[in-house]
VOGU-3710 file (C-alpha; in Angstrom, 3 decimals, decimal comma):
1> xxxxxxxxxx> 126,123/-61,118/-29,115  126,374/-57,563/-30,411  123,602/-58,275/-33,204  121,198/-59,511/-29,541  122,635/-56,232/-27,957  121,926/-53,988/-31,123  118,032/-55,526/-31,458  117,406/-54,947/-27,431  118,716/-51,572/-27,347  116,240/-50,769/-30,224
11> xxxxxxxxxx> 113,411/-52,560/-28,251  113,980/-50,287/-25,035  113,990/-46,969/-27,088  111,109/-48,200/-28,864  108,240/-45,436/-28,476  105,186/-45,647/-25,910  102,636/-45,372/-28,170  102,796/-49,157/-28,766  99,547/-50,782/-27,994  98,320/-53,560/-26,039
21> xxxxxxxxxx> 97,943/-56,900/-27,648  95,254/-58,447/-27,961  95,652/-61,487/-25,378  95,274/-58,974/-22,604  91,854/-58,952/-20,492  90,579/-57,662/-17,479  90,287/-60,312/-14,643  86,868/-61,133/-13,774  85,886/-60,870/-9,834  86,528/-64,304/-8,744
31> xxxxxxxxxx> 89,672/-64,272/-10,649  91,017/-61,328/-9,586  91,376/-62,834/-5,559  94,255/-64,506/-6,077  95,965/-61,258/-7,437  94,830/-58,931/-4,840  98,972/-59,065/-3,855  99,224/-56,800/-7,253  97,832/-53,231/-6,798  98,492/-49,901/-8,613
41> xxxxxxxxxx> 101,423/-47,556/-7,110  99,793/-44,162/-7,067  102,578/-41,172/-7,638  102,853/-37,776/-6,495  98,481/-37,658/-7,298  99,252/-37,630/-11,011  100,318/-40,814/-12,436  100,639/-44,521/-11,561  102,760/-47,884/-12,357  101,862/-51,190/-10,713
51> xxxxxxxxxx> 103,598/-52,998/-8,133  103,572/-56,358/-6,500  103,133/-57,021/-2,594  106,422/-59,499/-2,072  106,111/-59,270/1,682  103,788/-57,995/4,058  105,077/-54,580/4,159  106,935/-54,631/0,441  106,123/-54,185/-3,159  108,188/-54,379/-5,827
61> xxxxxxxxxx> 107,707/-52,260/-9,165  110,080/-50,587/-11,546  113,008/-48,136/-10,606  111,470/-45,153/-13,400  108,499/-45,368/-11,535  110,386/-43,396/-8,663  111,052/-40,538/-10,826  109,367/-37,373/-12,274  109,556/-38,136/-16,239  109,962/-34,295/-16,950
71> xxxxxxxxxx> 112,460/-33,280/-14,487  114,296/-36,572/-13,951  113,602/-35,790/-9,940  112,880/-38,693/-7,281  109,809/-38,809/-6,005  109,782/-38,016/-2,293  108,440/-41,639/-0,753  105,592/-39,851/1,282  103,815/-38,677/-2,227  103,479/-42,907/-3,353
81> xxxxxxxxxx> 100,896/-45,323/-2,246  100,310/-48,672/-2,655  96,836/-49,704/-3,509  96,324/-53,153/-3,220  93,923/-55,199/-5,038  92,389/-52,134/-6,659  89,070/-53,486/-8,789  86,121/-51,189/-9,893  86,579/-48,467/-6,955  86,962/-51,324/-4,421
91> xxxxxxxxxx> 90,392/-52,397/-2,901  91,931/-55,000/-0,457  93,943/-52,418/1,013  95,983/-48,736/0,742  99,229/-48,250/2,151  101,704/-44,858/2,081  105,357/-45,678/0,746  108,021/-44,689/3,749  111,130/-46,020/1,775  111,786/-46,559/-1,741
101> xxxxxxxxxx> 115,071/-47,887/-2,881  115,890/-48,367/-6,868  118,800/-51,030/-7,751  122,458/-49,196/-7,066  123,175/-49,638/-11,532  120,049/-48,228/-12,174  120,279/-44,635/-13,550  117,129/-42,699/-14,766  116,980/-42,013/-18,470  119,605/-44,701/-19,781
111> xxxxxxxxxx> 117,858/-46,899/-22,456  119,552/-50,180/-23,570  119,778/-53,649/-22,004  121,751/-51,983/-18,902  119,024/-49,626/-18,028  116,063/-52,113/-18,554  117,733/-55,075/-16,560  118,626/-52,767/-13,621  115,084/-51,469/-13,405  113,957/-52,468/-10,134
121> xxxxxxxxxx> 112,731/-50,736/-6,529  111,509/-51,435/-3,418  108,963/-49,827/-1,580  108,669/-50,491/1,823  105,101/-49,855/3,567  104,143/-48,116/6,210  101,385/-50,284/8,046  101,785/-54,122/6,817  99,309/-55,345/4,816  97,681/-58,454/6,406
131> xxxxxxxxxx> 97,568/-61,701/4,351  93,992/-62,041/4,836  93,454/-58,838/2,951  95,735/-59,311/0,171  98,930/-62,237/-0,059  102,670/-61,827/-0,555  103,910/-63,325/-3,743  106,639/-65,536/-3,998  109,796/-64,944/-6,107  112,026/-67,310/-7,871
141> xxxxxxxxxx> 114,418/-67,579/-10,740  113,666/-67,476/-14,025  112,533/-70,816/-15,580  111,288/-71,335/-19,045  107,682/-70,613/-19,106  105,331/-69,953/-20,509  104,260/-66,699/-18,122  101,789/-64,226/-17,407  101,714/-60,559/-17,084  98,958/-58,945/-14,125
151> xxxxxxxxxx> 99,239/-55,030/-14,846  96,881/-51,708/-14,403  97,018/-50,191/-17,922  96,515/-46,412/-19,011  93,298/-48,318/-21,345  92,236/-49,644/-18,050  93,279/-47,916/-14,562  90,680/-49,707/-12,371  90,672/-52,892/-12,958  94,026/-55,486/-13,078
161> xxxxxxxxxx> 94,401/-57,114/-16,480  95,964/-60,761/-17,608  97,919/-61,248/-20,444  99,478/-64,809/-21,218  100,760/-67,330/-21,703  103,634/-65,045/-23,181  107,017/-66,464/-24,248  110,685/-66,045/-23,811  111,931/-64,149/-26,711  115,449/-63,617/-25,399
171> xxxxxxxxxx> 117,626/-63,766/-22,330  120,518/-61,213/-21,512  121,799/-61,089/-18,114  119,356/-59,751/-16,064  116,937/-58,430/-18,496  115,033/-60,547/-20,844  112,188/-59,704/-23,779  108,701/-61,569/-24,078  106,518/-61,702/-26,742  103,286/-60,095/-24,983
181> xxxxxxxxxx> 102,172/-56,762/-25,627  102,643/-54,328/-22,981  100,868/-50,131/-22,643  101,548/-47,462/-20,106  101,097/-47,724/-16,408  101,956/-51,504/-17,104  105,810/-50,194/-15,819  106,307/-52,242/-12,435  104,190/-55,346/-13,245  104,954/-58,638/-12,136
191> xxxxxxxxxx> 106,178/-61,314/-14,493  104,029/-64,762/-13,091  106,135/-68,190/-13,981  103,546/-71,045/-12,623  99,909/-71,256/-11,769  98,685/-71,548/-8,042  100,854/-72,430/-5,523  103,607/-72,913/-7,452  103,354/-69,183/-8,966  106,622/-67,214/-8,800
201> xxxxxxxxxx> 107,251/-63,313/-9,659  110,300/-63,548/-11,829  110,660/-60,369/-13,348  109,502/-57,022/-13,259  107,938/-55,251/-16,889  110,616/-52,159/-17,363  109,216/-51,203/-20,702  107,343/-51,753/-24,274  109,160/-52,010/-27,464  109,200/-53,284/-31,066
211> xxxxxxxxxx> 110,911/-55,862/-32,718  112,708/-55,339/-36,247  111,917/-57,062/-39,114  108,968/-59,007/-40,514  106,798/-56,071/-40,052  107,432/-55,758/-36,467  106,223/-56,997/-33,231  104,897/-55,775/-29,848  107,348/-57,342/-27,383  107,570/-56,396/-23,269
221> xxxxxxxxxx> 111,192/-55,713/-21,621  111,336/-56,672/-17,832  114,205/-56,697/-15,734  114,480/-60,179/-13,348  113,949/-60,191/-10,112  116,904/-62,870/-8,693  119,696/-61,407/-7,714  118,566/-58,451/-7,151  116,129/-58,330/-4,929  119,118/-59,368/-1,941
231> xxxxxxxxx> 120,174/-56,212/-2,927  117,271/-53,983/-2,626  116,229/-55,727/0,591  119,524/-55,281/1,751  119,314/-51,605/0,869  115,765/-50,887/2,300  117,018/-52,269/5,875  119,972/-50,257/5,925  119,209/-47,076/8,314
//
């Protein structure tokens, strides 16, 4: 257990210069509809993660997204939107942020297993987001694979990307590692277990990293979605 402990903690401090693998590609048009629920979280006008519509007026992403990486601040909600299905300057809809809540044991700027498994927020919308514009994804626990990764990348801001079918490198609690590539502004992308209607969002990409050994490997850290997202729902309906 400590050597699993020791390798993930060196994973999640790994440095952001990693690059994308090579199994990642930008959806084509007709593939992109059934991923319109993913969009790009705009922040504060100057930087972006991507988030997942889970209900009509929420979208999951990653906790760090909520915070100034310089200062360590939160983001006031009013300076995030939600741009759904974002493709080539055309989108299934925009939405302002009113609420954002991060998970209670996350804490900005704590690396290891503990900060990348509690890396999770809700944003709740202001205006709902009709399903005929862009669908809710389902969530679920995490099963065994294989799964895919829908993201808006720093190499590609305007268009959502696929990578898959990526694999379960290793489980631990409630983060886990796969062996797809990941690159910046991929933070807050949904985790896909399942194709069609038996798709499920079962984790949330917290961060790239690097494995040890054997030269080294490109891996993506993501925090899963079950339990927590009781919590954060719980949270976000709290006055």
């Amino acid at each position: 257990m400590r050597g699993l402990l020791a390798l993930l903690l060196l994973l999640a401090g790994a440095s952001v210069a990693a690059a994308a693998g090579p199994g990642r590609r930008m959806l084509g048009e007709d593939e992109a509809v059934p991923f319109r629920g993913v969009g790009r979280v705009n922040i504060a006008g100057s930087r972006f993660c991507t988030g997942t519509l889970i209900a009509p007026d929420q979208v999951l992403t990653a906790a760090h997204c909520l915070y100034n990486p310089l200062t360590g601040a939160r983001v006031a909600p009013n300076e995030i939107r939600f741009v759904a299905g974002l493709r080539i300057e055309k989108k299934a809809a925009m939405r302002r942020v009113v609420r954002a809540v991060a998970d209670p044991d996350f804490a900005f700027g704590r690396a290891g297993p503990a900060g990348v498994a509690a890396d999770l927020a809700l944003l709740v919308l202001a205006v709902p987001i009709p399903a005929k514009a862009a669908e809710p994804f389902a969530t679920g626990t995490l099963g065994p694979g294989p799964f895919t990764i829908v993201s808006y990348g720093k190499d590609r801001p305007q268009a959502p990307s696929i990578e898959g079918p990526c694999g379960l490198i290793s489980g631990y609690g409630a983060g886990l590692a796969l062996d797809c590539a990941v690159t910046e502004g991929v933070s807050g992308a949904p985790v896909f277990e399942g194709e069609g209607d038996a798709r499920r969002l079962v984790a949330v990409i917290s961060a790239m990293g690097r494995t040890i050994g054997g030269g080294g490997r490109d891996v993506a850290l993501a925090a899963k979605v079950e339990p927590a997202l009781d919590r954060l729902q719980a949270l976000a309906a709290t006055p």
